[in-house]
VONU-645915 format. One record per residue: x, y, z of N, C-alpha, C in turn. Coordinates in steps of 0.02 Angstrom, whole numbers, plus 32768, in hexadecimal, padded with zeros to 4 digits. Atoms other than C-alpha are relative to their C-alpha. Layout:
XYZXYZXYZ;...
***
This chain:
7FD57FD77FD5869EB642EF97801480407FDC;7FF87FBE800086CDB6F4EF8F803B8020800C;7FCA7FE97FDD876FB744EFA1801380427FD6;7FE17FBD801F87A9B7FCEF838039801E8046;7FCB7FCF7FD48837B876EFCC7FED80478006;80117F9F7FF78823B926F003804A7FFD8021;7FB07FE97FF488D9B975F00C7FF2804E8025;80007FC87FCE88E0B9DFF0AA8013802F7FF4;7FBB7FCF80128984BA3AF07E80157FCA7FD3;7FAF802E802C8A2AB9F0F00880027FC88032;7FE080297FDE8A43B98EF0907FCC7FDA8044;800E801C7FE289C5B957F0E97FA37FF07FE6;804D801E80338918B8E1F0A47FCC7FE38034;802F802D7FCA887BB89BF0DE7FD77FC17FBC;802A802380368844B7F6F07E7FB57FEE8016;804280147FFA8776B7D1F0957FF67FC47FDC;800980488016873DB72CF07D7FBE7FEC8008;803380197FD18696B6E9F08B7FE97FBC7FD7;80228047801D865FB639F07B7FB87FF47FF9;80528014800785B4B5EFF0437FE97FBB802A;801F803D7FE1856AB559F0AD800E7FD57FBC;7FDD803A802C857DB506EFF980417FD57FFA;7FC0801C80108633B50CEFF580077FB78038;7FDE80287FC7863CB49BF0907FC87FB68013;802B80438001859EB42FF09480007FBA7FFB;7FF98053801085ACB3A3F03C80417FE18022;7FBB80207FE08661B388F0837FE77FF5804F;801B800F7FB88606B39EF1447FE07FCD8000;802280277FF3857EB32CF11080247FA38002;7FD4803A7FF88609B29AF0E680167FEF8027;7FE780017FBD865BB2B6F1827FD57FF78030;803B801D7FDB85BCB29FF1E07FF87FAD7FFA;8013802C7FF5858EB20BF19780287FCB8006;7FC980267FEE8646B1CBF1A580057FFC806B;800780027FC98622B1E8F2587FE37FCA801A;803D802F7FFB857BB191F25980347FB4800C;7FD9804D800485CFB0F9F21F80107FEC8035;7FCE80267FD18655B0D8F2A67FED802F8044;800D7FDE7FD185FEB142F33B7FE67FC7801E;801680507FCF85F2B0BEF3E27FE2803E8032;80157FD97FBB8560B110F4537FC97FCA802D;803380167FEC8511B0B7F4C17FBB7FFB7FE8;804780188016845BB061F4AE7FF67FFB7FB5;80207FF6805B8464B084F3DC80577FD17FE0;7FDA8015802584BDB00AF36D804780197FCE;7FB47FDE80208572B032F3157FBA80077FAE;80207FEC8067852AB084F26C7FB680188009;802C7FC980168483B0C4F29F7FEF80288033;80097FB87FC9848EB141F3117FDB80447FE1;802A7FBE801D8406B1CFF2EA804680367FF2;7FD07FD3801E8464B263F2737FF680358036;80007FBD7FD9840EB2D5F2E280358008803D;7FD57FFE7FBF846FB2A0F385805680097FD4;7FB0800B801C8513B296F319801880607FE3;7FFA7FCC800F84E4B348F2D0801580348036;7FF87FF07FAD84D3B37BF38C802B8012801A;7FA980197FDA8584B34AF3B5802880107FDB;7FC87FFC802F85DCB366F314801380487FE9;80007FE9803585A1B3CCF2AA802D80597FFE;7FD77FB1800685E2B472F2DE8040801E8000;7FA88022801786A6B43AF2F2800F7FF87FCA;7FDF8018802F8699B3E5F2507FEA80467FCE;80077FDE802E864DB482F1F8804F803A7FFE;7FD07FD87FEE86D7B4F0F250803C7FDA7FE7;7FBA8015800A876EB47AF2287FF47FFA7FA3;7FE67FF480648734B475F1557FFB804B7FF9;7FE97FA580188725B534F161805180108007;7FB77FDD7FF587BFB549F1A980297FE87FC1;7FD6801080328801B4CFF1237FFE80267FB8;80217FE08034879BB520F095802B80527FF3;7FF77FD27FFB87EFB5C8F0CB804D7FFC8001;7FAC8009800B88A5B57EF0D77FF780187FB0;7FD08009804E88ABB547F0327FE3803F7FC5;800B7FD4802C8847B5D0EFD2801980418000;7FD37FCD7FFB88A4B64CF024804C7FF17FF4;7FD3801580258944B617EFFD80137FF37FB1;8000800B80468916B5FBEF527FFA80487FE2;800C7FD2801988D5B698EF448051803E7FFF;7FD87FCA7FF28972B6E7EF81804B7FE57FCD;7FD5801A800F89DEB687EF177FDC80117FA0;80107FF1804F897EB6A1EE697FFA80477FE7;7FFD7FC88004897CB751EEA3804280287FF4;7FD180037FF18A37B74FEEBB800580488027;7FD47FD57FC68A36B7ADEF5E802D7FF48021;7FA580177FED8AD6B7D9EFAC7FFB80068057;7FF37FE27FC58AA7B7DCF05D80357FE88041;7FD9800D7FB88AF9B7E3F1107FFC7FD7802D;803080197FD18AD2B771F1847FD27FD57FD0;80448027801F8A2FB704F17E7FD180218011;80557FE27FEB8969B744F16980067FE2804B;801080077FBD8935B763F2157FAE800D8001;804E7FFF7FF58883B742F2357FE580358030;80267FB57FD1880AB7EAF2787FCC7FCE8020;803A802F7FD487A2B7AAF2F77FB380147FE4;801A7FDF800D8701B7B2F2CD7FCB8044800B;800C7FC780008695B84EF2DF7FAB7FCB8044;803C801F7FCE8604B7D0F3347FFF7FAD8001;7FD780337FE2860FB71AF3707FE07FDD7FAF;8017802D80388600B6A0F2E47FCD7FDE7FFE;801E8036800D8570B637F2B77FFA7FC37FD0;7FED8034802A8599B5A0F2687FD07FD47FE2;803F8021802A84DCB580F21E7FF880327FD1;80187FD0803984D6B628F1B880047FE27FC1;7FED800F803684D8B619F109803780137FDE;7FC37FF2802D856EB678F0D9801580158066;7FCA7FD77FB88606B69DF15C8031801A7FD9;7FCB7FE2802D868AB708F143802680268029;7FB37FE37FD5873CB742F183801280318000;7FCD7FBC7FF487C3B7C0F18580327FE07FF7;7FAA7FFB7FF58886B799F16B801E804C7FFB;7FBD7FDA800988FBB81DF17280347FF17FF4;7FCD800280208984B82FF10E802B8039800F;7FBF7FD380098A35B889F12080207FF07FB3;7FE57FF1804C8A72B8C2F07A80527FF57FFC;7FAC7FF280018B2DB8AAF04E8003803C7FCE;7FFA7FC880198B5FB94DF011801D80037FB8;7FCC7FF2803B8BACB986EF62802E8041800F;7FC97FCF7FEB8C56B9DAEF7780277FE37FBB;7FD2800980188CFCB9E4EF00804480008002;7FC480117FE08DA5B9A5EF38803880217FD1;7FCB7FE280388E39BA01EF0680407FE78015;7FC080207FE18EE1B9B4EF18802180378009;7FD17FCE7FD98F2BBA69EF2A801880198037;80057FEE7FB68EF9BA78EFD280557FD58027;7FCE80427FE28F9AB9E5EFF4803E80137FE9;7FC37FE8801B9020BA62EFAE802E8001803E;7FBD7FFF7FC1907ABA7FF05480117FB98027;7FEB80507FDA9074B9C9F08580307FF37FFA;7FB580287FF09118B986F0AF7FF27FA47FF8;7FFC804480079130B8D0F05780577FF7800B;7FBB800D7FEC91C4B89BF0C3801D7FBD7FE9;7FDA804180349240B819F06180408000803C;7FD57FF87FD892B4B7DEF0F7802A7FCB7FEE;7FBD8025801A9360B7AEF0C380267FDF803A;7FCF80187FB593C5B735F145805380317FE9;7FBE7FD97FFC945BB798F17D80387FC98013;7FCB80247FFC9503B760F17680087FD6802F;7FFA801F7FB79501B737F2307FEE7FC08000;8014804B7FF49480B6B8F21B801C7FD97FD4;7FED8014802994B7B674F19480577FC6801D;7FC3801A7FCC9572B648F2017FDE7FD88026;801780277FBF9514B603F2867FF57FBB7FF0;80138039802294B7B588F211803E7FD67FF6;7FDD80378005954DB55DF1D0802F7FEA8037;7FD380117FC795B6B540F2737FD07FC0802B;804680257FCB9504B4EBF2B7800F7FB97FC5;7FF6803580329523B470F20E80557FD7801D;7FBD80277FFC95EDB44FF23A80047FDC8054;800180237FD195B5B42BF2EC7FC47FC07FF1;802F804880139532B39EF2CD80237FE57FE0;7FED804B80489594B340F23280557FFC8038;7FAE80067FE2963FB35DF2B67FF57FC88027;800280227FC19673B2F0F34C802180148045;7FE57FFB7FB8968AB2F6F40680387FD38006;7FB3802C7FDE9724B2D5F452801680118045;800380127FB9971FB2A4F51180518012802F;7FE17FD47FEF9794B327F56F80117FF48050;801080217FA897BEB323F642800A803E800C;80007FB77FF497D9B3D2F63D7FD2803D7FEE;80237FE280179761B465F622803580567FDC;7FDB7FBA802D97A6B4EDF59C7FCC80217FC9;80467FED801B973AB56AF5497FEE7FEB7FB3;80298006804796C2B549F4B07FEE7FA4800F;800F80447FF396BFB47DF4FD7FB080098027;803C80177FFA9610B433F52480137FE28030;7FEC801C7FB69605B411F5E27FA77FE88007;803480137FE6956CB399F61A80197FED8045;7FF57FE07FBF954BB3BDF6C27FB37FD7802B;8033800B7FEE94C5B376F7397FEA80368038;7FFF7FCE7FD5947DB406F79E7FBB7FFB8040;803880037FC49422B3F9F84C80028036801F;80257FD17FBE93BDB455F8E27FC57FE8801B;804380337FF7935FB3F3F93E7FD580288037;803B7FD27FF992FEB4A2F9827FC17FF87FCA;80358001803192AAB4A0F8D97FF37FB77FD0;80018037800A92BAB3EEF8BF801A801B7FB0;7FD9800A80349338B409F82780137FDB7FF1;7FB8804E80239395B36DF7C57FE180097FB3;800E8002804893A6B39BF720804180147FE9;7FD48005801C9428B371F6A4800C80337FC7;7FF77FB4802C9472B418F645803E80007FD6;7FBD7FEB804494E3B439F5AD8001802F7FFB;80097FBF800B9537B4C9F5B18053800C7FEE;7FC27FE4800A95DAB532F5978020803C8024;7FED7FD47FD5964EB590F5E67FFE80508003;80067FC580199629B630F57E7FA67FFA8019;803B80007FDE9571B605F5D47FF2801D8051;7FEC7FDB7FAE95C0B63FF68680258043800C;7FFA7FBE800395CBB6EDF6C8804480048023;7FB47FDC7FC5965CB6F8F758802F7FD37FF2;7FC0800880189702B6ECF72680257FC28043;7FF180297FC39716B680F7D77FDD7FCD7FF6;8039802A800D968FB612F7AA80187FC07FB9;7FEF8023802C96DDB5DAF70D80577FEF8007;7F9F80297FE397A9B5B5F7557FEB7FDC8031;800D80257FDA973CB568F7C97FF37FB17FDE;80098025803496FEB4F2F747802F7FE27FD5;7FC47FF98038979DB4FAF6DD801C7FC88041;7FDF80387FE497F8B493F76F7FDD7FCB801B;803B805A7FD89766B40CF79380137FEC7FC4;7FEC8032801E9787B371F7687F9B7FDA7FE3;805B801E801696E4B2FBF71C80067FD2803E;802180237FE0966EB2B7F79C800B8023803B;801A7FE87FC69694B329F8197FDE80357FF7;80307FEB7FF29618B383F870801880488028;800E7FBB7FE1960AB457F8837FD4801C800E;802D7FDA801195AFB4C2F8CA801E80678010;7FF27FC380189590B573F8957FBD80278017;80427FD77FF89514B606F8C07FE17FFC7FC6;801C7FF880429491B60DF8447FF780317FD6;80017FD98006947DB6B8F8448038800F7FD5;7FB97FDC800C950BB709F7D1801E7FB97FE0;7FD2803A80199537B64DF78C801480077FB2;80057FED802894FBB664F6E77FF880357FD3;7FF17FA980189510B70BF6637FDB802F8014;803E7FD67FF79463B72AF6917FCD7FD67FFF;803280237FE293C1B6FAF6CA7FD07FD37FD6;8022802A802A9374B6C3F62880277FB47FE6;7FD98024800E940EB655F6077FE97FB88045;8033802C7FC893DAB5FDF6BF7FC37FE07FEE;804280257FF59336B5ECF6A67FD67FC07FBB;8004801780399346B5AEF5E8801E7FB38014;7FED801F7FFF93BCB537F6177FFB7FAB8030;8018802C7FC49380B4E0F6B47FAC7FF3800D;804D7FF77FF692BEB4F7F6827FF5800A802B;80347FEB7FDA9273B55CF6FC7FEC80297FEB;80347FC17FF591D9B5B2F723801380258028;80037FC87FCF91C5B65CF769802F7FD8803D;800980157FA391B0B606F824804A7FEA8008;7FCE80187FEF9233B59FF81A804A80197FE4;7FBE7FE7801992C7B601F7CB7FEF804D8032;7FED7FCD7FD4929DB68FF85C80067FD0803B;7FF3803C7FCE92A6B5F9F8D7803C7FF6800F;7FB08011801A9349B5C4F88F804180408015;7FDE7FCC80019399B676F88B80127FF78047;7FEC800D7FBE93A1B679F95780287FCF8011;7FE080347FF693FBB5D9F956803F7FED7FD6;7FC380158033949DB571F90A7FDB7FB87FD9;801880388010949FB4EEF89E80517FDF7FF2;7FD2803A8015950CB453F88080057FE37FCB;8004802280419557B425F7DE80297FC07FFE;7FE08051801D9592B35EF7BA802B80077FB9;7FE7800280409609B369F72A800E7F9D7FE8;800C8048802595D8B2DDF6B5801F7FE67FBC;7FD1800E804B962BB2FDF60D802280477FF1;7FE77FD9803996A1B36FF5B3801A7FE47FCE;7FFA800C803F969CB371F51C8030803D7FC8;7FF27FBC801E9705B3D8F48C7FD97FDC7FB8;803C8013801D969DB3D7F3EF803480177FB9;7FE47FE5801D96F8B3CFF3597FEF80037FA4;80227FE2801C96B6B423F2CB800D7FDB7FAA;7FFD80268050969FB3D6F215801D80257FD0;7FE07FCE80519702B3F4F16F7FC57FF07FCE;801E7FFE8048969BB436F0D580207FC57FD1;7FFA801B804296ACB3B9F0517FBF7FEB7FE0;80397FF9803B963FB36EEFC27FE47FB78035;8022801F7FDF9610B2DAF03B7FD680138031;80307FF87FC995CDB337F0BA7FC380447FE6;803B7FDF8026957AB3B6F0367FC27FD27FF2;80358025802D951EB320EFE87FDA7FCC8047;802E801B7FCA94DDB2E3F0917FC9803F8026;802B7FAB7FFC9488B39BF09A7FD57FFB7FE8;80337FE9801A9444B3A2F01380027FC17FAE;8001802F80399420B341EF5D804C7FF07FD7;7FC17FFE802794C4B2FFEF248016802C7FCC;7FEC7FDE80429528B36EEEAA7FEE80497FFE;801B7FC57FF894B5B40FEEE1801E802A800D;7FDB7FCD7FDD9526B459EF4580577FE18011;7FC97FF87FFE95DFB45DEF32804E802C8021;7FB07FE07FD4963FB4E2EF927FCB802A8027;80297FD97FC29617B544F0287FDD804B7FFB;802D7FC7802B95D0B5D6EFBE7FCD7FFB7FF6;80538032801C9549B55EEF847FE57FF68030;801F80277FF0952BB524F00C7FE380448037;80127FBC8001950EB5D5F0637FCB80307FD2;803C7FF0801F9496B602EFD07FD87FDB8030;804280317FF19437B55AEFF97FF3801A8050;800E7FEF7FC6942EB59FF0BA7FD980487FF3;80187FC3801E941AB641F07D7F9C80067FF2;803A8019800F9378B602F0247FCE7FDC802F;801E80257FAE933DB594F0BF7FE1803E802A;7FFB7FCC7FDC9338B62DF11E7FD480228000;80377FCC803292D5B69AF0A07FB47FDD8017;8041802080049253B615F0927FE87FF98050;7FFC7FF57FBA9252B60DF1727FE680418010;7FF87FCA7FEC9245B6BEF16C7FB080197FDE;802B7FEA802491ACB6C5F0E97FB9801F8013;80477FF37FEC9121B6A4F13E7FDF80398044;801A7FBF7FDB9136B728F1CA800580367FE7;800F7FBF802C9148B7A9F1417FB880047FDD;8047800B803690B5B772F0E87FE4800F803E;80357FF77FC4904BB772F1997FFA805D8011;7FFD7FCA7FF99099B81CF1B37FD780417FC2;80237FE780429067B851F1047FC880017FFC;804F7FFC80108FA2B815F1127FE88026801E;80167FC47FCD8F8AB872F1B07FE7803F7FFC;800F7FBA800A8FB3B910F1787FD780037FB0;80477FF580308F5FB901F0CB7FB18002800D;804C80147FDC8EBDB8B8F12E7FF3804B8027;802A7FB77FC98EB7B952F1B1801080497FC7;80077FAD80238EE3B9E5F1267FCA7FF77FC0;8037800480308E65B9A4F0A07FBC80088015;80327FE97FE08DEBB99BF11B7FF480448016;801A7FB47FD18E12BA53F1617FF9800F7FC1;800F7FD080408E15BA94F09F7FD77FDD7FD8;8053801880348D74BA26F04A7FD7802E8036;803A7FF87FDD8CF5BA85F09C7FC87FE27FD9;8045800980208C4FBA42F0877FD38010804E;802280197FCB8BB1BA36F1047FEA7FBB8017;8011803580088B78B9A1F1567FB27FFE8034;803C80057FE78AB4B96AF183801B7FE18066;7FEC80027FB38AEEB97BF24E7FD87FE7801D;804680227FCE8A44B960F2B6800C7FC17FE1;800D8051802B8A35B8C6F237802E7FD48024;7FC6801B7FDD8AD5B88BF25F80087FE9804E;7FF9801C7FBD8AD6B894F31D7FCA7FD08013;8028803D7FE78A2BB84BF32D80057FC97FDE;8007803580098A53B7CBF2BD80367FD7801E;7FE2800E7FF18AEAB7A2F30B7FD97FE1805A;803D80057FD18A6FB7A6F3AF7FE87FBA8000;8031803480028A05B720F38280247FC97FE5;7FF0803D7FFA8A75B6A3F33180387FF18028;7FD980227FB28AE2B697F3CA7FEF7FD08022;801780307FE08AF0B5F0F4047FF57FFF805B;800A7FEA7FCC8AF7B63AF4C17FCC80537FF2;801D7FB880138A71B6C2F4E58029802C800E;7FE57FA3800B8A93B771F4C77FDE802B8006;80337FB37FDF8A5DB818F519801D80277FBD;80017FC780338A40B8A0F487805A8029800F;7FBB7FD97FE38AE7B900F4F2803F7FDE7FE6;7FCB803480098B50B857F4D2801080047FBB;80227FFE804F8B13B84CF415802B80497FD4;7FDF7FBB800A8B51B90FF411805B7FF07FF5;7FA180117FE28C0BB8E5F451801E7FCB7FCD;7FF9801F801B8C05B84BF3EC800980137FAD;7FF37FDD804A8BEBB8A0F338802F80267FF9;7FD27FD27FFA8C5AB92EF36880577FD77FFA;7FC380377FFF8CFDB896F3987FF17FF37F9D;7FFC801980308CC2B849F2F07FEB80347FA8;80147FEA804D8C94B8DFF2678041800C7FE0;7FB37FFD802C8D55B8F3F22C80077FB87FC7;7FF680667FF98D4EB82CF2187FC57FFB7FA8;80317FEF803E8CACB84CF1A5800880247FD3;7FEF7FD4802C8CE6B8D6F14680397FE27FC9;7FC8802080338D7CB871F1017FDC7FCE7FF1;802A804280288D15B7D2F0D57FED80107FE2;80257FD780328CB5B84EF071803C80167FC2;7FD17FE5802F8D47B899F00D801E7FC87FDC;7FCE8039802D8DA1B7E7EFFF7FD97FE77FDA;8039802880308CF3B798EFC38005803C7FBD;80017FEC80418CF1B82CEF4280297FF67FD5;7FCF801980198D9EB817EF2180157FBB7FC9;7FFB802780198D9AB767EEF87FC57FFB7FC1;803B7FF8802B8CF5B776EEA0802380187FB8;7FFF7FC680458D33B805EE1B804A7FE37FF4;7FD5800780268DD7B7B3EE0180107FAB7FFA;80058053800F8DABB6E8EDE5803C7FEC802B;7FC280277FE18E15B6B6EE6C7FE17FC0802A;803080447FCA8D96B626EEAC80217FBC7FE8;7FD5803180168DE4B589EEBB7FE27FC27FEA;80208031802E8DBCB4F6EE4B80247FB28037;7FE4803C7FF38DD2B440EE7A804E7FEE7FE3;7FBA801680258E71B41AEE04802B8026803B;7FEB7FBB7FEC8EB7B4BEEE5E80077FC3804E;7FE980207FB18E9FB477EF1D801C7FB17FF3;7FD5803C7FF28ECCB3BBEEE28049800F7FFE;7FB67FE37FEF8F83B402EEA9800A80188036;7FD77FEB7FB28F8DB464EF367FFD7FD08051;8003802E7FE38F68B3E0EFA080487FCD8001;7FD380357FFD8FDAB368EF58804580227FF7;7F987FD67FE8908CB3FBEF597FEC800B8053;7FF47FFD7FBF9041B3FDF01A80357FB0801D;800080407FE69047B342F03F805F7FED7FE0;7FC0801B801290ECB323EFDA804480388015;7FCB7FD17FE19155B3C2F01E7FF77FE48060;801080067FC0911FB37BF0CB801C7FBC800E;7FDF803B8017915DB2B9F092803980167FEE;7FC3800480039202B308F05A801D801E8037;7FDC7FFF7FB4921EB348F10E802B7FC9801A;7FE880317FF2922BB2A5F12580277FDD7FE3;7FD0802D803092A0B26DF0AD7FD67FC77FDF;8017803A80269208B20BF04F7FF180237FBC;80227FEC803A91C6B220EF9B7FDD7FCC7FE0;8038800F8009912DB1DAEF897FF57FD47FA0;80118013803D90FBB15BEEDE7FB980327FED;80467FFE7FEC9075B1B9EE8F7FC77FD68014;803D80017FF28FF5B13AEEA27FFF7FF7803C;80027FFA7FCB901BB133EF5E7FE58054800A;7FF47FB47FEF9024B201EF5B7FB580077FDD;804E7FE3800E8F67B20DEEFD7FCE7FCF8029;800B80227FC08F37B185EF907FF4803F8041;7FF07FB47FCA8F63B218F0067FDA802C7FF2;80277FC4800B8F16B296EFA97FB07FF7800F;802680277FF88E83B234EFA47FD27FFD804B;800780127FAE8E71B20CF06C7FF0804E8012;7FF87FBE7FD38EA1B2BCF08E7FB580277FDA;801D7FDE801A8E2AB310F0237FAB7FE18016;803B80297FFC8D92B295F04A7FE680228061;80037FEB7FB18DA9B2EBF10F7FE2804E7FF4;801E7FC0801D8D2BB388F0F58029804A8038;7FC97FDE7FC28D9CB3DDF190803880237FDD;7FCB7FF3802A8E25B3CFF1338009801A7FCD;80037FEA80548DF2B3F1F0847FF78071801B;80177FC77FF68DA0B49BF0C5803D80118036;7FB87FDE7FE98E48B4C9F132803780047FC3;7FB97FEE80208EC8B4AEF09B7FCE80457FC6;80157FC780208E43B515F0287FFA802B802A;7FF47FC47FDF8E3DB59EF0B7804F80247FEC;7FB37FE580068F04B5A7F0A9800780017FB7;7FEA7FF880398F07B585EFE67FF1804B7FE1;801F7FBB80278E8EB628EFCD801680468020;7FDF7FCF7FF78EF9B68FF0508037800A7FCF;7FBD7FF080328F95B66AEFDF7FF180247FC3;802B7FD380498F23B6A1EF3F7FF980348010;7FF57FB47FFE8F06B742EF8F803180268009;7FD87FE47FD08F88B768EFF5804B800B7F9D;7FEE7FF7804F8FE9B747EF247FD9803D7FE3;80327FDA80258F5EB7ADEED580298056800B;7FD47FC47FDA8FA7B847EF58804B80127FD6;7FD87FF8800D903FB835EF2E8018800E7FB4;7FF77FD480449037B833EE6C7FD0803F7FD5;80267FC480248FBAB8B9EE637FED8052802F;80077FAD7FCC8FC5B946EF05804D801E7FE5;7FB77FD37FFA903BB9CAEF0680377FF08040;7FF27FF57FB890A1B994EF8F804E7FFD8001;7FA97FEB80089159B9C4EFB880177FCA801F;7FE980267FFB91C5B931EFB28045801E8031;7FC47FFE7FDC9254B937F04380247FBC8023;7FE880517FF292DCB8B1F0648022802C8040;7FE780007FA89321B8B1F11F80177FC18023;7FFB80297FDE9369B84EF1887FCF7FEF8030;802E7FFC7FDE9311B7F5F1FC7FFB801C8051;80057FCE7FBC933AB851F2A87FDA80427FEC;80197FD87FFB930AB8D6F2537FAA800D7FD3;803280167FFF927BB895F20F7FC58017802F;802680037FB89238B87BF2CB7FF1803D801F;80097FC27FDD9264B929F2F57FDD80337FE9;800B7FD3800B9227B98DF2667FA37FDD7FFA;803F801D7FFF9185B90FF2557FD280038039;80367FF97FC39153B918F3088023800C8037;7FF87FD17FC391B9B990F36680247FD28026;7FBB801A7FC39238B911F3C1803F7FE97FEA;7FA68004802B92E0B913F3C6800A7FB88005;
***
């Protein structure tokens, strides 16, 4: 066999191949007479069926399926001892005249797309905004008021007075309504609506327009789940509320018992501490839509400032042909165009990781594996023996799904790190409203 390259351009190859009737012979003639053997034809005994009739029938399939094999693996080899970097996979040139599969030599075409050489500069990532979003005081109150109501207790009221928890059963049997609602009196808009409320007693039954009941329409529709249809349904009509409970809700004292049911005994001691530890909660809640926000824009400005070229024709038709639905040349067009941004960064991150050993080793994904599995067990309030916890690792890692999803996410965290201790990028802390607003324009 025969194999050379002719390099079109930088970026785009043609490999030639041509086989000898030797290479493939003796492997056809085995397969023949593995035929022979177990071939059932009428009138001729199992095992001697003339070669000629078997050659007849066979032979030109089985020469075509060891070429093709002959041409996998030597091309592949070849492209691998060559260490080319290409795009895509060789795409076979048709040939120039129909094949004959008795010649003595045959011989191909692949085409190759080149992956380009370019040089990444992390300067390009100076105006990037790495947003660090601090919880604001606000939330921070809420949390803790959201903490002194859960560890507090209800205390069963006959009167409604504001900041009390009124369960309510609310009908309309236009939109076939019955649904049981918790709400508050700072939840209702008209000042008539709520002295209306203020003098019901429990278990009796009001009704009220719907329109104008509540502060506002999202408060309605949040509260009573509806869709669209049925919360413009509703609006035209009244509804009837059942008063089922008031409740007043009365709010928990800070001490070191109800710190150490928070959090690890002894950790947290006064309501300062325990305001960090929320504080911190918060941060880490808040991380991962800074980080998402952060890859984005590194991904689309590295791509607009690496220029390189890329082997295009190559690209679309190869994209063309291994489409598991066919594809018109026009489709193929549209299709590369959606996906060359997509390609351009796989290119930079593959260099990236390449030129700065960030490929991940086994040791590397088992740890990270096993701070997944055990931060995910202390949700639960468990902690794992290790040899139960390398059991786990074990199972999980043996699932090739799985293994290849936590290394997808282990080698974003490696880059998405890499960024951060080596671009220029301007660190800003914010709250998070304004986060939302200055990150993507809403208030």
């Amino acid at each position: 066999m025969n194999i050379n390259k002719t390099d079109l351009d930088s970026l785009n190859s043609v490999i030639n191949m041509t086989i000898d009737r030797k290479d493939y012979e003796e492997k056809v003639s085995t397969v023949l007479s593995n035929y022979r053997k177990n071939a059932n034809i009428p009138g001729f005994r199992k095992g001697h069926v003339p070669m000629g009739m078997i050659k007849k029938q066979y032979e030109q399939a089985v020469i075509a399926d060891e070429v093709n094999k002959l041409l996998r693996e030597n091309l592949d080899n070849y492209i691998k001892d060559e260490k080319l970097e290409l795009l895509g996979n060789p795409i076979p040139k048709p040939p120039k005249e129909a094949l004959n599969w008795k010649d003595p030599q045959l011989t191909f075409e692949f085409e190759l797309g080149m992956a380009p050489k370019f040089d990444i500069k992390l300067s390009v990532l100076k105006k990037i905004i790495r947003y660090e979003i601090e919880p604001e005081r606000k939330m921070i109150q809420e949390q803790i008021i959201n903490i002194q109501k859960q560890y507090g207790k209800l205390v069963s009221q006959n009167k409604i007075e504001k900041g009390y928890e009124i369960t309510a059963q609310f009908r309309n049997k236009e939109v076939e309504l019955e649904k049981m609602v918790n709400f508050t009196i700072q939840d209702v808009k008209s000042k008539k609506n709520i002295s209306v409320l203020k003098e019901a007693k429990l278990s009796e039954v009001l009704s009220f327009s719907t329109k104008g009941f509540f502060r506002d329409d999202e408060t309605l529709k949040r509260l009573l789940s509806l869709d669209d249809k049925k919360f413009k349904e509703l609006l035209n009509s009244n509804i009837t509320i059942e008063l089922k409970e008031i409740n007043e809700r009365i709010l928990a004292d800070f001490n070191q018992e109800l710190f150490d049911k928070l959090y690890e005994p002894g950790t947290v001691t006064s309501v300062k501490e325990l305001e960090e530890k929320i504080k911190e909660s918060l941060k880490l809640q808040f991380e991962p839509q800074a980080n998402q926000k952060l890859m984005n824009d590194i991904s689309e400005a590295i791509v607009a400032k690496t220029k390189f070229k890329l082997p295009s024709e190559f690209l679309t038709k190869w994209i063309q042909t291994s489409s598991k639905e066919p594809m018109t040349p026009e489709e193929a067009v549209q299709e590369y165009s959606k996906s060359e941004s997509g390609i351009r960064y796989q290119l930079i991150e593959g260099k990236i990781i390449s030129e700065n050993n960030l490929d991940i080793n086994f040791e590397e994904l088992k740890d990270y594996t096993a701070s997944m599995i055990q931060n995910q067990m202390m949700q639960y309030g468990q902690k794992p023996e290790k040899e139960k916890l390398d059991e786990i690792i074990s199972n999980v890692m043996s699932n090739k799904d799985e293994t290849r999803r936590i290394s997808e996410q282990l080698m974003r965290e490696k880059i998405l790190n890499f960024y951060k201790e080596n671009a220029p990028l301007n660190t800003k802390k914010v709250g998070f409203d304004a986060f939302i607003k200055q990150a993507y324009g809403k208030a």
